[in-house]
C-alpha positions in Angstrom: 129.9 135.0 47.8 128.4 135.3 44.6 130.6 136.3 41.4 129.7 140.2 40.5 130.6 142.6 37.8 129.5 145.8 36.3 130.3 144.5 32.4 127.8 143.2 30.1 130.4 141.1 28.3 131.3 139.3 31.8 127.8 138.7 32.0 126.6 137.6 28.9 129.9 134.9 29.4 128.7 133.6 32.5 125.6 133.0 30.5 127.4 131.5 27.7 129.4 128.9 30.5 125.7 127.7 31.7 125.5 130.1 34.7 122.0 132.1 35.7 122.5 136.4 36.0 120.6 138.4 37.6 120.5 142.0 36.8 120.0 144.8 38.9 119.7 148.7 37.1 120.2 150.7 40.2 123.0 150.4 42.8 120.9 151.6 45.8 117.7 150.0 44.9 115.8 147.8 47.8 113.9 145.1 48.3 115.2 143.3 44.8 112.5 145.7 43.3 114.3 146.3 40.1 116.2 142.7 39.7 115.5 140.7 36.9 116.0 136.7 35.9 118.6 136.5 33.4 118.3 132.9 32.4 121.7 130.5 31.9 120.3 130.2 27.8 119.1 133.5 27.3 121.2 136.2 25.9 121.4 139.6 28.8 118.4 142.0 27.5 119.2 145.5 25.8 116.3 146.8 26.9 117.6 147.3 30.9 120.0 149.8 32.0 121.8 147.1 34.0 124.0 148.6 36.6 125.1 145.7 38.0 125.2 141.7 37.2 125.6 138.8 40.0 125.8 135.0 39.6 122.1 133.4 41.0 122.1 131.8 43.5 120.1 128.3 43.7 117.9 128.1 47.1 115.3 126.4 48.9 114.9 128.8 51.6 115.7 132.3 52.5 116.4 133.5 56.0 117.1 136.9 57.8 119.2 136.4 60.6 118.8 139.4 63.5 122.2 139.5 65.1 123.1 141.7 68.0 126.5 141.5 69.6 127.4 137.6 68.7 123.9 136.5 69.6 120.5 135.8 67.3 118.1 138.0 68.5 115.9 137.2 66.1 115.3 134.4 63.2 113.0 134.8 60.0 112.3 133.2 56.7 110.5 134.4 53.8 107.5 132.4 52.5 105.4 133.5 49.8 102.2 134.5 50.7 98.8 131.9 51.5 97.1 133.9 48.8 99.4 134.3 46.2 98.2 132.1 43.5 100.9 129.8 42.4 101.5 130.8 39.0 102.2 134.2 40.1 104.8 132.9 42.0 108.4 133.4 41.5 110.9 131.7 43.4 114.0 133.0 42.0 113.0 136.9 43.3 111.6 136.8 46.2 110.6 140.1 47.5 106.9 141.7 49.1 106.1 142.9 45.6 106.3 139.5 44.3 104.4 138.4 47.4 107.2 137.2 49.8 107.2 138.5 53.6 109.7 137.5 56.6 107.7 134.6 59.1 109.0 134.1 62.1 106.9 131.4 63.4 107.6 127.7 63.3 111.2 128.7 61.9 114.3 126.4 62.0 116.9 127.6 59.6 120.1 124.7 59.2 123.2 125.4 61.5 125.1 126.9 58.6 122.5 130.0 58.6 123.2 131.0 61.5 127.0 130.4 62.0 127.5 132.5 58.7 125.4 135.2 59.6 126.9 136.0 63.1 130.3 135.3 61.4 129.1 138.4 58.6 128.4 140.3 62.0 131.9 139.9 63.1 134.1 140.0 60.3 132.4 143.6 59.6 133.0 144.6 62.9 129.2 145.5 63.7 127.3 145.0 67.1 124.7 144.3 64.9 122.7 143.9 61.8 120.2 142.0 59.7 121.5 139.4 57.4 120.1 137.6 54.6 121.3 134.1 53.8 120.4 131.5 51.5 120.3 128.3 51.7 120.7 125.6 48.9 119.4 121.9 50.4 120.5 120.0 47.7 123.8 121.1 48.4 123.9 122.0 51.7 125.3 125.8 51.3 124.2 128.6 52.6 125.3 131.8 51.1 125.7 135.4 52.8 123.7 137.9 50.6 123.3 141.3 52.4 124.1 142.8 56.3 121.4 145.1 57.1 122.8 148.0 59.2 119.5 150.0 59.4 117.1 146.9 59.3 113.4 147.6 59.1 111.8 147.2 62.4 108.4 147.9 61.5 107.3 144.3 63.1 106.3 144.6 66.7 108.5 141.3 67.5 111.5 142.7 65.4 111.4 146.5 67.5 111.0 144.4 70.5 113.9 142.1 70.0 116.1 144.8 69.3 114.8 147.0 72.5 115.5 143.8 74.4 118.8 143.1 73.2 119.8 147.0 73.6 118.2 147.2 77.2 120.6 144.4 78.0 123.2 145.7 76.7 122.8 149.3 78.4 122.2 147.1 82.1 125.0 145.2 81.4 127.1 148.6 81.2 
């Protein structure tokens, strides 16, 4: 799990040791839409309001794991948008304002993904939830970011993976 803190000074040494921050100025915030890039040689900006500071994360990929009782129910990654032009892109944040969305064709996410995020599932003690992992190539790590408990299920596939899994559930009963 990625360091955290709520103190500038903790921050500004992680920046100081060669580590990258990112900065988020609201606590309930979604979607990464008020995150900013705090890099490893910069010095943490007075203009924010920062709320909270975590240690970035390195990663080649990004995944959201659907988990329903021990099982994947569902598997996407985020790619940046065909359209996007490539300067505009920004692989550090990668949200839908920046022009990431969740795919879920032609994904394979590495073991690890997967093991970590129905582990996540467990540990919490949820039937189910949404869970977004990282995952570093270079050094083969993924990294548990967030469980979804009230994932968005505005994707027909996504509604219809969780019907399926429930209606199984309520048969099985």
């Amino acid at each position: 799990m990625p360091a955290y803190t709520t103190s500038k000074d903790t921050a500004q040494t992680w920046l100081d040791s060669n580590v990258d921050v990112m900065g988020r100025q609201s606590l309930t915030g979604h979607g990464g839409s008020d995150a900013i890039f705090i890099p490893r040689d910069g010095q943490v900006p007075d203009m924010y309001d920062f709320r909270l500071y975590t240690q970035y994360v390195p990663k080649q990929a990004e995944y959201r794991v659907h988990v329903f009782q021990g099982n994947i129910i569902q598997l996407q990654e985020k790619k940046c948008r065909r359209d996007m032009a490539r300067e505009d892109r920004d692989y550090r944040i990668r949200n839908h304002t920046r022009g990431w969305v969740f795919c879920q064709e032609d994904v394979e996410a590495p073991p690890q993904v997967c093991e970590y995020a129905i582990k996540a599932v467990e540990l919490l003690g949820l039937d189910f939830g949404a869970v977004d992992v990282v995952y570093n190539k270079l050094r083969d790590k993924a990294v548990v970011l967030e469980i979804n408990t009230a994932p968005g299920l505005g994707g027909e596939s996504t509604l219809q993976a969780y019907v399926n899994a429930f209606s199984k559930c309520l048969h099985a009963a």
